[in-house]
C-alpha positions as CSV (number, residue, x, y, z in Angstrom):
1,X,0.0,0.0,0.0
2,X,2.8,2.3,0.7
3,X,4.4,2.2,-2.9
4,X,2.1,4.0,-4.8
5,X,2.8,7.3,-2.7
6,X,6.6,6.3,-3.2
7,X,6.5,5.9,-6.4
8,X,4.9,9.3,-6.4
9,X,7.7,11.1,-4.5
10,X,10.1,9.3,-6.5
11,X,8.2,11.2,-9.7
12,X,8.3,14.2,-8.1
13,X,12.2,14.7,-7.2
14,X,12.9,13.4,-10.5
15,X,10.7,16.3,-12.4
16,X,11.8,18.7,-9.9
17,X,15.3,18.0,-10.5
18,X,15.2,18.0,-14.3
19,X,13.1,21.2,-14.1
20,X,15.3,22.9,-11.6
21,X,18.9,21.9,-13.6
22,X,16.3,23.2,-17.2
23,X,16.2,26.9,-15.1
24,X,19.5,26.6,-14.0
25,X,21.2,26.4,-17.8
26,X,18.5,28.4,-18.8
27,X,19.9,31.2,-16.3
28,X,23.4,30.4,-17.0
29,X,22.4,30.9,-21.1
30,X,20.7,34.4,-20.2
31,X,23.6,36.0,-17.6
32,X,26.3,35.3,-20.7
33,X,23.9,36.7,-23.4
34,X,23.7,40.0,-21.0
35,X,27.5,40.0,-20.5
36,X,28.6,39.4,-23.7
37,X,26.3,41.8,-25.0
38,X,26.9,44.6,-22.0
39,X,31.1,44.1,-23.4
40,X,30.3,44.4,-26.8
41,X,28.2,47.8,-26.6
42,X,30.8,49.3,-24.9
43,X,33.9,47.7,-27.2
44,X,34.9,50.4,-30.1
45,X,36.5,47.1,-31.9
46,X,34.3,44.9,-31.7
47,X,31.2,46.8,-33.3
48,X,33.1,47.9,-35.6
49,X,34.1,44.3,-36.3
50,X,30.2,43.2,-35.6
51,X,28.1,45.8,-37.7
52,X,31.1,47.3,-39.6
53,X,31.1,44.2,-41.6
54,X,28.1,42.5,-43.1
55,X,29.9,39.0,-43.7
56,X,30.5,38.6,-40.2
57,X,27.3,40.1,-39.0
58,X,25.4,37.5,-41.1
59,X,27.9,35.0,-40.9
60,X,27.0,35.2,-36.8
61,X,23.3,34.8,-37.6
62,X,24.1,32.2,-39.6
63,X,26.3,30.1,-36.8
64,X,23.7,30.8,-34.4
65,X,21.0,29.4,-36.8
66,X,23.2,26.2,-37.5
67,X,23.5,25.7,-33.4
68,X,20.1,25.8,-32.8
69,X,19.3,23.3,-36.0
70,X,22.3,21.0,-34.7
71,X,21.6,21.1,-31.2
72,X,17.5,20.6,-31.9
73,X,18.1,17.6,-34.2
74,X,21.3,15.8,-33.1
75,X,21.0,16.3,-29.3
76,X,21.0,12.7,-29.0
77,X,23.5,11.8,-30.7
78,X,26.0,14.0,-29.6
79,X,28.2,14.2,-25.4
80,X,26.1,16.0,-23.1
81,X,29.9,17.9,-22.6
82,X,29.3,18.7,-26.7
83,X,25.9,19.7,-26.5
84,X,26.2,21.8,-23.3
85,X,29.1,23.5,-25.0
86,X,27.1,24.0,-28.2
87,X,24.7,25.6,-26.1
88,X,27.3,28.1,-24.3
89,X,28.4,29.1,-27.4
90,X,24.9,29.9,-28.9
91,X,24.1,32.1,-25.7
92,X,27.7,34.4,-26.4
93,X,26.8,34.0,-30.3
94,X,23.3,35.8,-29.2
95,X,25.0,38.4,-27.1
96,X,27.4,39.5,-29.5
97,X,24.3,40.1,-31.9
98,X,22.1,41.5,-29.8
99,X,24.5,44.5,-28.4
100,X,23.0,46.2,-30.9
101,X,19.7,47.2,-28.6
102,X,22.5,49.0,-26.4
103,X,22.8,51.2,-29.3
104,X,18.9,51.5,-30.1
105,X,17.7,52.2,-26.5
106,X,18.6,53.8,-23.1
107,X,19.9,51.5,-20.8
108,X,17.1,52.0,-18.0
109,X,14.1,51.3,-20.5
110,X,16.2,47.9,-21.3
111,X,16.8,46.9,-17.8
112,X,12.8,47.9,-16.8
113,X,12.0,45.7,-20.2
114,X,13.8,42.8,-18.8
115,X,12.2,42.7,-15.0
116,X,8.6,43.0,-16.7
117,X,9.9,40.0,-19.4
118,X,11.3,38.4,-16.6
119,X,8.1,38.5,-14.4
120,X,5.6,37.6,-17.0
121,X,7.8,34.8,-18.0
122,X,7.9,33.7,-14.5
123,X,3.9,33.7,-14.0
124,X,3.3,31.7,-17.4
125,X,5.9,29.4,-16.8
126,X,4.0,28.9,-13.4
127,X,0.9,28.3,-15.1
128,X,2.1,25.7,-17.3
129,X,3.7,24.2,-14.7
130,X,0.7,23.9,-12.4
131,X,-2.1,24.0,-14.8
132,X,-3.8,20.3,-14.8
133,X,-5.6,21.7,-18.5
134,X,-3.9,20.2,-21.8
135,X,-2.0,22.6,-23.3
136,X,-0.9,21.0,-26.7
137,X,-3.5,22.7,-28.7
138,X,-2.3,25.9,-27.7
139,X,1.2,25.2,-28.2
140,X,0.1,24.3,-32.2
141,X,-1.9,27.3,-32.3
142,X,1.4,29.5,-30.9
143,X,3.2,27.6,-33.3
144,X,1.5,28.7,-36.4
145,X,1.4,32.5,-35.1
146,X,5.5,32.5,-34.7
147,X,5.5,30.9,-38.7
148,X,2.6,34.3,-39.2
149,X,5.4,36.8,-37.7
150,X,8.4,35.1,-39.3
151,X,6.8,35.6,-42.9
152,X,5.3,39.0,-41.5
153,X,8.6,40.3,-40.4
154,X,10.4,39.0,-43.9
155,X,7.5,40.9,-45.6
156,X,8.5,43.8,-43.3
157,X,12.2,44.1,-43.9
158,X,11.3,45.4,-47.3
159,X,8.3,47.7,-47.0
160,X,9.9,48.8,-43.5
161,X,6.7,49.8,-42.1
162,X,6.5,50.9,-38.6
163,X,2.6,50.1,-37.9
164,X,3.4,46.3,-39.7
165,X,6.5,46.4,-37.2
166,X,4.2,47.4,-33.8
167,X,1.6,45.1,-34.8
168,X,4.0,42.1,-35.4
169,X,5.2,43.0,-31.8
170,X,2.2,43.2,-30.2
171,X,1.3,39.2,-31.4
172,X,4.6,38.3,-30.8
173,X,3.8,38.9,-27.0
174,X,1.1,36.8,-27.3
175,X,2.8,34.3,-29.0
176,X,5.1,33.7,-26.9
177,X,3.3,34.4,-23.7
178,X,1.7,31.2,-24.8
179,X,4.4,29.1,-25.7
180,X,5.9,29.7,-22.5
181,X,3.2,28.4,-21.1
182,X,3.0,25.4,-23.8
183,X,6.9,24.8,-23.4
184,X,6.9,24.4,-19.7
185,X,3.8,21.9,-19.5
186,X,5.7,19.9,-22.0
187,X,9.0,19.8,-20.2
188,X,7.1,19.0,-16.8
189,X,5.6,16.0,-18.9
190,X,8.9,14.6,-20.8
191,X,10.1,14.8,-17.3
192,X,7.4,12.5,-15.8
193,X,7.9,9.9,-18.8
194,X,11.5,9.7,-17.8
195,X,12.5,6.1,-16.2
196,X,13.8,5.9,-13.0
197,X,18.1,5.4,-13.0
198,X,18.4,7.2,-16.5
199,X,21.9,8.2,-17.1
200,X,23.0,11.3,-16.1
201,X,24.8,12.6,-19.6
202,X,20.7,11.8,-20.8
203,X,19.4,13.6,-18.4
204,X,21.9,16.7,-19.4
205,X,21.5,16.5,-22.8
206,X,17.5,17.2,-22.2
207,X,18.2,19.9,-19.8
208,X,20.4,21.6,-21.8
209,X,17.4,21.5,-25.1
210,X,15.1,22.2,-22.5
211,X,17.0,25.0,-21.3
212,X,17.3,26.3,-25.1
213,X,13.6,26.1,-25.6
214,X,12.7,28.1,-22.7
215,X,16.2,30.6,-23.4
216,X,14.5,31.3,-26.6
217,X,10.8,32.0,-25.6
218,X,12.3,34.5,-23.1
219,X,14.6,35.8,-25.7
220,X,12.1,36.6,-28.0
221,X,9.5,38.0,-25.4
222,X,11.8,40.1,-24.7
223,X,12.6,41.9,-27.7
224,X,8.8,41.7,-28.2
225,X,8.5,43.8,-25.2
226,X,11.2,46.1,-25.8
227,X,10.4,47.6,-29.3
228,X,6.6,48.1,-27.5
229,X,8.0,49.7,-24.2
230,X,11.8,51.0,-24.9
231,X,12.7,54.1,-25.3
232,X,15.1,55.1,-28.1
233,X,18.3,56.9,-27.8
């Protein structure tokens, strides 16, 4: 009688420990994204190596895009060592691209964008977390509005609209607000189907793409956020 409530504990560390060490490389991604891009905004040399040069501008979007692809599809092939380190490097990759919004607002409105990400992040993440409602039909809903702002903001780049531009932002909130939500339900679960005794490089290696998921959601709500509520220099 007393091993279905062990069994239950058992469940429980194990999710909380995956979800825990998800957060914890998730955190680690974001601080190095921050630093890296902190350096760069202030380096002379290195934005004029950055945005002074289009081949190595787009050559970094590039690397990052070929990271996320590798680390998405061959996770489980590869070391947990080589996929935490792919990881690392996508989070410094990021940074160094994303110095730019040092240049394009003042650093209070980014720092008061990031708390308000960082708090509605927390609650939705919360939500999915605790929610006991299904949440996969929303995540392929979400899913179809980030393909709607990809091609929106492709369409974008040549008209260069600014009402287009708001009005991608303002879904983009939503949409990720939503796959936050979607993303952490679905971790919780993949944690719950994992057996008992798993190895731990396994156990890293889904960390560290759970980790990337979430990085990116928050990523992305950010700069949602920040081209709604920054304020330009």
């Amino acid at each position: 009688m007393q091993s279905i409530p062990l069994k239950r504990t058992q469940t429980e560390v194990q999710v909380n420990e995956f979800i825990r060490s998800v957060y914890n490389w998730m955190a680690i991604g974001l601080a190095l994204t921050g630093f890296i891009a902190f350096y760069v905004s202030n380096s002379e040399i290195m934005l004029r190596i950055i945005f002074g040069n289009k081949i190595v501008f787009f050559g970094l979007i590039i690397g990052e895009l070929a990271l996320v692809f590798t680390l998405s599809a061959r996770v489980h092939k590869m070391q947990a060592s080589t996929a935490t380190s792919l990881f690392v490097l996508y989070a410094a990759l990021n940074g160094a691209t994303l110095s730019s919004i040092f240049l394009l607002y003042t650093q209070s409105s980014i720092t008061s964008t990031f708390f308000i990400c960082a708090a509605t992040f927390t609650v939705c993440s919360l939500y999915g977390m605790t929610t006991k409602k299904d949440l996969t039909s929303l995540g392929g809903f979400m899913f179809m509005g980030l393909i709607g702002i990809i091609i929106a903001s492709l369409v974008n780049m040549f008209i260069q609209s600014s009402g287009m531009a708001m009005i991608i932002s303002y879904v983009g909130v939503l949409v990720f607000v939503g796959l936050t939500a979607y993303d952490t339900q679905k971790l919780k679960t993949m944690a719950r189907s994992q057996p008992h005794g798993l190895d731990a490089g396994v156990k890293r290696k889904g960390a560290i793409i759970g980790a990337l998921t979430l990085y990116l959601d928050f990523i992305n709500l950010f700069l949602m956020l920040l081209r709604i509520l920054g304020n330009r220099e």
